[in-house]
N, C-alpha and C positions, 0 to 999 in steps of 0.2 A: 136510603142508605146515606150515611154521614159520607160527607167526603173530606180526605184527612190535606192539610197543607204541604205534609213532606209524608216518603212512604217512610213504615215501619219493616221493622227486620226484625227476627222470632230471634233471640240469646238466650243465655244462660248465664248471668252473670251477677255477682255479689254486690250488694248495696247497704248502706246504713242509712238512715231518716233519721230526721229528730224535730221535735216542734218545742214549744217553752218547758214544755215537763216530763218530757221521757224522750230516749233513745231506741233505737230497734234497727234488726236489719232483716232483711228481708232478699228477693230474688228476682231481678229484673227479667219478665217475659218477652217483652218486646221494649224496643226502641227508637223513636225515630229525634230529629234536629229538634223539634220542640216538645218532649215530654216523652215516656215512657210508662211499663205496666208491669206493678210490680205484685209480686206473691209475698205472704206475711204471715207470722204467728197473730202480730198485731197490727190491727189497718184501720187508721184514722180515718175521721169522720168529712163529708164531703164538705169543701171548704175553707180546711183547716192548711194552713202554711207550712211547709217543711223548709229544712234544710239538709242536703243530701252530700254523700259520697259516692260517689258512683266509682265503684271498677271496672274498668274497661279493659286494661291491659296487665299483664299478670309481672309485677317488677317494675312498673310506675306507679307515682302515687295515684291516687283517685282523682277525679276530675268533679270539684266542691259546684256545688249547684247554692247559693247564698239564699235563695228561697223559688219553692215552688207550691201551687195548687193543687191540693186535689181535689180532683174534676167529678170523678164517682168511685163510687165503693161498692165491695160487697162481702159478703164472708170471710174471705181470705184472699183476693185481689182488691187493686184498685188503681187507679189512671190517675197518673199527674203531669202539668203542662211547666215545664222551664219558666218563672217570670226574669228571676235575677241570676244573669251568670255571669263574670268576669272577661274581659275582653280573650286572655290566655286559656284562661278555663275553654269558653266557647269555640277557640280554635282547636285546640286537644279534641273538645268533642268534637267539631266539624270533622277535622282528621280521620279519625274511628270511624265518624259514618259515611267518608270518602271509602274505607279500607272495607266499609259492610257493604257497600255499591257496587264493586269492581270484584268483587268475591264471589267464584262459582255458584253459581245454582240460584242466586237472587236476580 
């Protein structure tokens, strides 16, 4: 069993990706401080470098991820790992998964 650096928390939440030649969005399953698991019409290849939008709250803007990995793929998932996020950025995100930790039932 892999063992993860931070936990994940299951969401439902709106995302857009984009690498040098298309755009897409898709649907983040889970989440944790370094990387997330997203569902897609379209799901790049393992490897490949995104840059993200993540929504996290509904009436802020999105919290820009300037590039991430993806780690594995499959049909219509795939896992990618946070490499470049903005000092602000990363606090926003820290934030949210301060507010996913302290939230019933996790």
């Amino acid at each position: 069993m892999i063992q993860r650096k931070s936990p994940r928390f299951a969401v439902q939440l709106p995302i857009r990706f984009q690498d040098d030649t298309a755009e897409a969005g898709g649907t983040i399953l889970n989440i944790s401080h370094d990387g997330c698991m997203i569902t897609a019409s379209r799901t790049p290849d393992t490897a490949t470098y995104l840059r993200l939008d993540l929504h996290l709250r509904e009436g802020e803007p999105p919290v820009k991820v300037s590039l991430a990995a993806v780690r594995w793929a499959s049909k219509s998932q795939f896992g990618l790992e946070y490499i470049k996020v903005g000092a602000e950025e990363r606090e926003r995100l820290k934030s949210f998964m301060t507010m996913l930790e302290r939230s019933p039932g996790f």
